[in-house]
N, C-alpha and C positions, 0 to 999 in steps of 0.2 A: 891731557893725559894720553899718553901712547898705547898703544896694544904690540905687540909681537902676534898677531893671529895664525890660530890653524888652518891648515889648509884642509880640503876635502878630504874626508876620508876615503881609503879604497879596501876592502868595502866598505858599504856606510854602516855603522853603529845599527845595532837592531832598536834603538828608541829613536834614531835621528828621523824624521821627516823627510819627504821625499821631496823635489820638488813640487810646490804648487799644491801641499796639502797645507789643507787650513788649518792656522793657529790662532791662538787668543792674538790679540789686540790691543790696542787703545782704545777704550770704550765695547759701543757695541759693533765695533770694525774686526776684520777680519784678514790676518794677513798670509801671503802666502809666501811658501819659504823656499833661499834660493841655495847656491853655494853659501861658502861660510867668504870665500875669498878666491875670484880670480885665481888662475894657476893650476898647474900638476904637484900630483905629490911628488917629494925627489927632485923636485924645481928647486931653486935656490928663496933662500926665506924670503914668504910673505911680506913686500914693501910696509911700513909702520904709514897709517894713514893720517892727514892733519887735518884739523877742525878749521872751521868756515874764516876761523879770527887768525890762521896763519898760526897759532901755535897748538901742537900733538893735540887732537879731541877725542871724543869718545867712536871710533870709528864702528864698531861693533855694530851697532844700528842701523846703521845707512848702508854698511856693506854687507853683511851677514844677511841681511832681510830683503825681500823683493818688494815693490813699490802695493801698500794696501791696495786690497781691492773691496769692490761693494760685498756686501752684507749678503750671506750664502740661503735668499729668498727662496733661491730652486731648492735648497736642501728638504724642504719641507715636501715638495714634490715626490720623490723618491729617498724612502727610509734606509735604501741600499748604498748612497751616496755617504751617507753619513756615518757608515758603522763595520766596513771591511777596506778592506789594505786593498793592494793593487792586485786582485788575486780573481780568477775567475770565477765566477759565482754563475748560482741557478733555483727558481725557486723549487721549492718541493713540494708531494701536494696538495698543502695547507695555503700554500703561497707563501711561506715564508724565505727570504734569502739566503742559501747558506753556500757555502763552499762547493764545487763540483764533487772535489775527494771525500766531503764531508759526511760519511757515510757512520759514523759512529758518534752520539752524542757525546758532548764534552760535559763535564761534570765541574760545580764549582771549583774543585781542589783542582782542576785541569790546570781552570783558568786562572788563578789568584794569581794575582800581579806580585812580582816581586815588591822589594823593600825600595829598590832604588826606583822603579818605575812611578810607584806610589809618592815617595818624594817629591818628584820632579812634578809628578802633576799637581800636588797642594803647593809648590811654589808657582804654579802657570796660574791656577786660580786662585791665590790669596792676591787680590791687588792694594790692601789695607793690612795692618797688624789687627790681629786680633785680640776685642776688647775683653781683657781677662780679669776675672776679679780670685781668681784661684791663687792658694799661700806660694809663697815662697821661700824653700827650706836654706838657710846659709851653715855650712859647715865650716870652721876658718881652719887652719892650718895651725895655726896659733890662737885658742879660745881666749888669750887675756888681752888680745890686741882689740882696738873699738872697731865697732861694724858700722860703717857707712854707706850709705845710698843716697841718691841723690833724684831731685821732681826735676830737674832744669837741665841742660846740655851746656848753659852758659857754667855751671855750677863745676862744670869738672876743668874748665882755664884751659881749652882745647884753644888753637892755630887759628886764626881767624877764617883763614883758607879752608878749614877742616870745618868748622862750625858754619860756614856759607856753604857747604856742600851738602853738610847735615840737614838746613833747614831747607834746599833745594829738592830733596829728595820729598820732603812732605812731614817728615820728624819735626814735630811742634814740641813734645816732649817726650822723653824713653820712656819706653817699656816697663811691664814688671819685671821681665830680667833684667832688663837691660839697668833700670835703677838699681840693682846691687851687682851686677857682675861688675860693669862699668868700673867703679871706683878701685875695685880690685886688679882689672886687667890692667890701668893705667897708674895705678901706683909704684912708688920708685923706695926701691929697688922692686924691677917686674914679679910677679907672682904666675904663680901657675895655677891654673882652675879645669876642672871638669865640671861640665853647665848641662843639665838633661832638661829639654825643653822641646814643646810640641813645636808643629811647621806654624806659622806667623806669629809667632812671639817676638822676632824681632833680633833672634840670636847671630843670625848670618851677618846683620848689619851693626852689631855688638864687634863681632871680633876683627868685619875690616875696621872699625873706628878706631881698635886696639893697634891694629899692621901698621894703619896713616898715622899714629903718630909716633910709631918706634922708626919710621921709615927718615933717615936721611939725605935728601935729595940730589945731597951734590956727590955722594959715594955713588959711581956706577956699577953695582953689583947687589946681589938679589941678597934683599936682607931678611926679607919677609917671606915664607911657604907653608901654601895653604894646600892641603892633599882633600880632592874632593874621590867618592868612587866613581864614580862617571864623567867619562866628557860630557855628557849634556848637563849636569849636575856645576861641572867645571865652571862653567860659559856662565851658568844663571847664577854663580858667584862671581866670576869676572862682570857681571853687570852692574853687580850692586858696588864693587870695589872700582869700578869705570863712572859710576855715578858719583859716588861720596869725593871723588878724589878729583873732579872735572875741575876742581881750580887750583891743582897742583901741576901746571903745563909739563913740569920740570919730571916727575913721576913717572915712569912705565913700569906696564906691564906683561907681564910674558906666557902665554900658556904650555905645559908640558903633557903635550895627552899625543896617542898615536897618531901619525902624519904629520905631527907637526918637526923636522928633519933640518938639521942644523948639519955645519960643514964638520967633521970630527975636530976637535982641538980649539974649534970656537968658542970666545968664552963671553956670558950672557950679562950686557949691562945693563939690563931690567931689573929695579929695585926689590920689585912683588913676582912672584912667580906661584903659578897655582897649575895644580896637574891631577894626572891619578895617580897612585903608588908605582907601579911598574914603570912609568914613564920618569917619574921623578928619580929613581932610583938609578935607571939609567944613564941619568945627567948629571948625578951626582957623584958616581963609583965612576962605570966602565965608561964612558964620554968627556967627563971632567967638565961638565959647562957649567958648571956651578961647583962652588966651594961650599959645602957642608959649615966650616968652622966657623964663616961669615955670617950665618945665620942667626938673625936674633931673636925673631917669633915666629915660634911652629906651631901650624893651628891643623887640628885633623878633625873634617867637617863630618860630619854624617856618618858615624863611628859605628851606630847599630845595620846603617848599611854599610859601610864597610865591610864586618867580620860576614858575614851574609855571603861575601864574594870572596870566592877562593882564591888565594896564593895574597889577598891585599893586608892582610892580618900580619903576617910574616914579613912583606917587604914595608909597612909604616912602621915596622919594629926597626929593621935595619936601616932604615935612615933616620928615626928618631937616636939611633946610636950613636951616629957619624957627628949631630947636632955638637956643640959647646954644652958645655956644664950648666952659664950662665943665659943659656936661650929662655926666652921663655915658651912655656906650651901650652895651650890651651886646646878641649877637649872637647868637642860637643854632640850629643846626641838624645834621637826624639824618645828613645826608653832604657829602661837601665836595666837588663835583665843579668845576672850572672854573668852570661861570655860576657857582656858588655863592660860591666864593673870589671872584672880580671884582668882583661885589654887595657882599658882606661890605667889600669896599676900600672902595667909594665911598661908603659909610654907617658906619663905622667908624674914624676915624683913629687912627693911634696905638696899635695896640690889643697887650694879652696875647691869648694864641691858647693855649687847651688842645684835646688831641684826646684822646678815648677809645676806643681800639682795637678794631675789629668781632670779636668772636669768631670764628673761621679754624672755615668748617665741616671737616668731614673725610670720609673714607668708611672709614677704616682700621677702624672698631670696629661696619662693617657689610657682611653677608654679602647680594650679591646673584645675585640669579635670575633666568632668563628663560621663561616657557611660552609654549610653539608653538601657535598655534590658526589655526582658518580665517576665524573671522566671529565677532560679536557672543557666539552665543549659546555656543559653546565658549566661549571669554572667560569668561564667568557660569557656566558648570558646572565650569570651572577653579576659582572662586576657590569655590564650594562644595565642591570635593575639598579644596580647602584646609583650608577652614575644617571638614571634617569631621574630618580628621587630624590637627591640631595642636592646642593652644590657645593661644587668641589674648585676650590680657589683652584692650586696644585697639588698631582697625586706625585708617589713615587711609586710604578709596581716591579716587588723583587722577583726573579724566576731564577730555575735550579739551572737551566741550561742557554747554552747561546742561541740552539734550536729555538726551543721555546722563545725564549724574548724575541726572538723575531718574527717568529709565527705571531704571536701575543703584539707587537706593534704595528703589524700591518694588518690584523684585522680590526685592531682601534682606529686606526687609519681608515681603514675603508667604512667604518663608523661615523669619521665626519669629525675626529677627536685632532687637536694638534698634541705630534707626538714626538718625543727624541729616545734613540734608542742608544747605549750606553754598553757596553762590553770589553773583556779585556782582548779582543782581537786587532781594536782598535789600536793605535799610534797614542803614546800620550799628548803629543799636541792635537791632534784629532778629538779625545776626552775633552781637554779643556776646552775646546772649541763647543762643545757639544754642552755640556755645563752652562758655560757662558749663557749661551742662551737659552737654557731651561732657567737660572737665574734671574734674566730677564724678561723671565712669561711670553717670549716668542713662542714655545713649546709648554701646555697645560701638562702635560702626561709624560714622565721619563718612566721608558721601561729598560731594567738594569738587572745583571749579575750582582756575586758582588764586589763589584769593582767602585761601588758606589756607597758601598753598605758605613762605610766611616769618613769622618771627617771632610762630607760637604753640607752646609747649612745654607739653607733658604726658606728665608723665613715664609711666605708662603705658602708653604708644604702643609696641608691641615689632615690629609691623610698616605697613609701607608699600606700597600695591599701585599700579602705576603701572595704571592703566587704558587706558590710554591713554598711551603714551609723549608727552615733550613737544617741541613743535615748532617755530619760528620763523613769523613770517608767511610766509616765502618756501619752512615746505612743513623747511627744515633744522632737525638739532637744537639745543636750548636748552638746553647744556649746564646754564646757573647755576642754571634752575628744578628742569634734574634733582636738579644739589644740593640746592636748597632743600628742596625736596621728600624725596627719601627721609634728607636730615637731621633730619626730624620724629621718626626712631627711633634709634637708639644712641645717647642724649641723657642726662648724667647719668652718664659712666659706664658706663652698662650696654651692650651688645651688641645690635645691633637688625638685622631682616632685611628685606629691599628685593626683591620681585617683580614682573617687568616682564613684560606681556601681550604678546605679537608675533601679530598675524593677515594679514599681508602682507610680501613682498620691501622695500616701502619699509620699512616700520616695524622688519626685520631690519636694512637697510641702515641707520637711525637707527640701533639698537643697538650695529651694530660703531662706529659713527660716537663715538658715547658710551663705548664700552671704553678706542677709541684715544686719545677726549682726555685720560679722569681713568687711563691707564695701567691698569687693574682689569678683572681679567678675570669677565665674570658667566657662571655654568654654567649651563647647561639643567638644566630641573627637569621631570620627568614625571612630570602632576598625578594621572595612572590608576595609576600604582603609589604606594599607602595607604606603602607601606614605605621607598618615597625621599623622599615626603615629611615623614613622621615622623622622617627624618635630619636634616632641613635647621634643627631647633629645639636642635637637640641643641649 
């Protein structure tokens, strides 16, 4: 399979990596990242690279990426290595690291990570589907028509070429989506669906299966367009459609995102073409490198981040217009709030609708606590009583600011504790880097904003320290992050214990505020008696 790859951007993307910071890997390796591709931007297009056997491979990999390197042993060294950009720092006089300019604390609403940032990083650390046992709702288009699904991949009479790609990739058998969207997206005459589905369910790798096999090989012109909102979003679709498709020599691919600068009036014999809105729209209208009417499946990926980002709402509407009558479209995204459904109407007609149900956090199978303190530094000798009394497989502890968590990680550090420290000032390849190995108990102790507060599971995790209870802008409790947050422990089954710091009348008043919502009453825990706390494991 070919690529048409982008070239470097100028400037670079604010999620792209810089050189030489660390990314996830294969295993517990660590790699570091280089250009996307030899060249200037405004140079004439990136040469299509070829695989080791003489015909187009998956270049992506070998050129995109810099040769791994060992495993980032010194990170552990210093906690500053692992948790600010290229920016100059200093500590302050706690010893914690923070920013030279950094002179006014940032606040969780500061720092929340966007919807796309977020994406991209549960795609950097899911390296399995996740094993879901939650319902799945189908809505047909036609209620008297029969619902099918399917346990098998042999079961849907896919391409042999397409089915050796599938089990390549490590698919033994589909998903809970993937077992009924599947039968739909590949049914003839094509249908249209809108699919709401969490990050590893397996949906990304549903709808290239859908592209590979509308795709025909020997038309050279793009049949298939996939709109992701980001270029780095782009790529980590172009991987999964570079993998499935590795025994299709005959197949390329093309990416549409900024930098990547075709000659005007060139027209694109790349089957697949995958971009953001504003680049696509570009190539489609005022460039003409693609024919719109050619097109036979439109898929627009990551729809709740989409509408998120201004002006992409407006231009996937205008090139879902230009589309044929008889394309088909398919729609997918991780929640379905209102904008999200509206959107999904006006770019979708007709459509199948499956939902995959959120896993229902809980707190029933988690024992929570409260310690009384005055100020900071009680706080920190609290969780050191703790931590001398019980054992603690892995913790996770939340704090309200980036200050604090790194004040809070480098005197666990100087504790003697191994520790990774988690923020969103970090790079999302830098997070996932940092994950990884909290995943792999190189690091006992993550201390995190909350950038961390959803959708990372490690089973390991037996406690939760809230550091800082959590707040709304306006100062009230957040109930849903308290969830999230101490739902990082009793995960699995197992039983998990949640300790919350109290140093002020508000932050009590937050606590009763938090009893009264989730009904659960949390007891005082008195961290100076070794013997009450050696209860609370038991």
């Amino acid at each position: 399979m070919s690529l048409l790859i982008p070239r470097p951007l100028s400037p670079p993307l604010p999620e792209r990596a810089a050189p030489g910071t660390p990314v996830r890997g294969r295993g517990s390796r660590v790699r570091a990242v280089s250009g996307w591709c030899r060249g200037r931007a405004g140079a004439a297009p990136a040469r299509r690279h070829r695989g080791c056997c003489g015909h187009p491979g998956p270049a992506m990999a070998t050129d995109s990426w810099a040769l791994a390197v060992d495993e980032q042993e010194a990170a552990a060294e210093s906690l500053s290595t692992l948790h600010l950009k290229d920016e100059k720092t200093k500590p302050d006089a706690n010893g914690a690291v923070v920013k030279a300019d950094d002179n006014v604390e940032k606040t969780e609403d500061e720092e929340k990570e966007d919807r796309a940032a977020q994406s991209l990083l549960n795609k950097l650390i899911r390296s399995n589907l996740v094993d879901t046992t939650n319902q799945v709702e189908v809505l047909q288009r036609d209620p008297t028509s029969p619902l099918y699904s399917v346990k098998s991949f042999e079961e849907l009479r896919l391409k042999p070429q397409l089915l050796q790609g599938v089990y390549a990739m490590g698919f033994n058998r589909p998903s809970k989506i993937q077992e009924n969207a599947l039968p739909m997206m590949l049914a003839e005459p094509p249908q249209n669906l809108i699919a709401q589905s969490q990050s590893g369910t397996g949906k990304t790798a549903a709808f290239v299966l859908a592209m590979l096999s509308r795709v025909e090989p020997g038309n050279k012109y793009p049949q298939c367009l996939c709109l992701s909102p980001t270029y780095e979003l782009a790529l980590q679709t172009g991987k999964v459609i570079e993998q499935m498709g590795n025994f299709y020599p005959e197949l390329k691919l093309a990416y549409a995102v900024r930098g990547n600068k075709l000659e005007r009036g060139q027209k694109i014999s790349e089957q697949i073409v995958i971009g953001t809105p504003g680049t696509v729209l570009d190539w489609c209208s005022k460039l003409k490198f693609i024919d719109p009417k050619k097109i036979k499946v439109f898929v627009l990926d990551e729809a709740d981040v989409m509408i998120a980002t201004q002006g992409h709402q407006d231009q996937s509407i205008r090139i879902q217009r230009m589309l044929p009558r008889d394309c088909q479209m398919l729609l997918f995204s991780a929640t379905f709030e209102d904008s999200v459904w509206k959107f999904a109407q006006k770019v979708v007609p007709d459509p199948n609708i499956i939902k995959l149900k959120r896993e229902e956090e809980t707190l029933d199978t988690i024992k929570q606590y409260y310690v009384l303190c005055n100020n900071r530094d009680e706080k920190f000798r609290a969780l050191c009583n703790i931590y001398g009394a019980i054992t603690i497989a892995q913790a996770m502890i939340f704090c309200h600011t980036r200050k604090t968590a790194g004040w809070l990680a480098a005197e666990l550090s100087r504790e003697g504790h191994q520790v990774a420290l988690l923020s969103g000032e970090m790079m999302v390849e830098q997070r996932a880097a940092v994950i990884e190995r909290f995943r792999e108990g190189k690091e006992k102790v993550l201390v995190t904003t909350n950038v961390c507060a959803r959708g990372i599971d490690v089973e390991q995790v037996s406690v939760v320290i809230n550091f800082d209870l959590p707040v709304d802008k306006d100062g009230n409790p957040d109930n849903e992050t308290y969830l999230h947050r101490i739902g990082r422990t009793g995960r699995f089954g197992k039983r998990g214990l949640a300790i919350n710091m109290v140093d002020s009348k508000h932050s009590m008043n937050i606590l009763n505020r938090i009893q009264e919502h989730f009904n659960k009453k949390i007891n005082k825990l008195d961290t100076d008696d070794l013997d009450e706390i050696e209860k609370i494991n038991n």
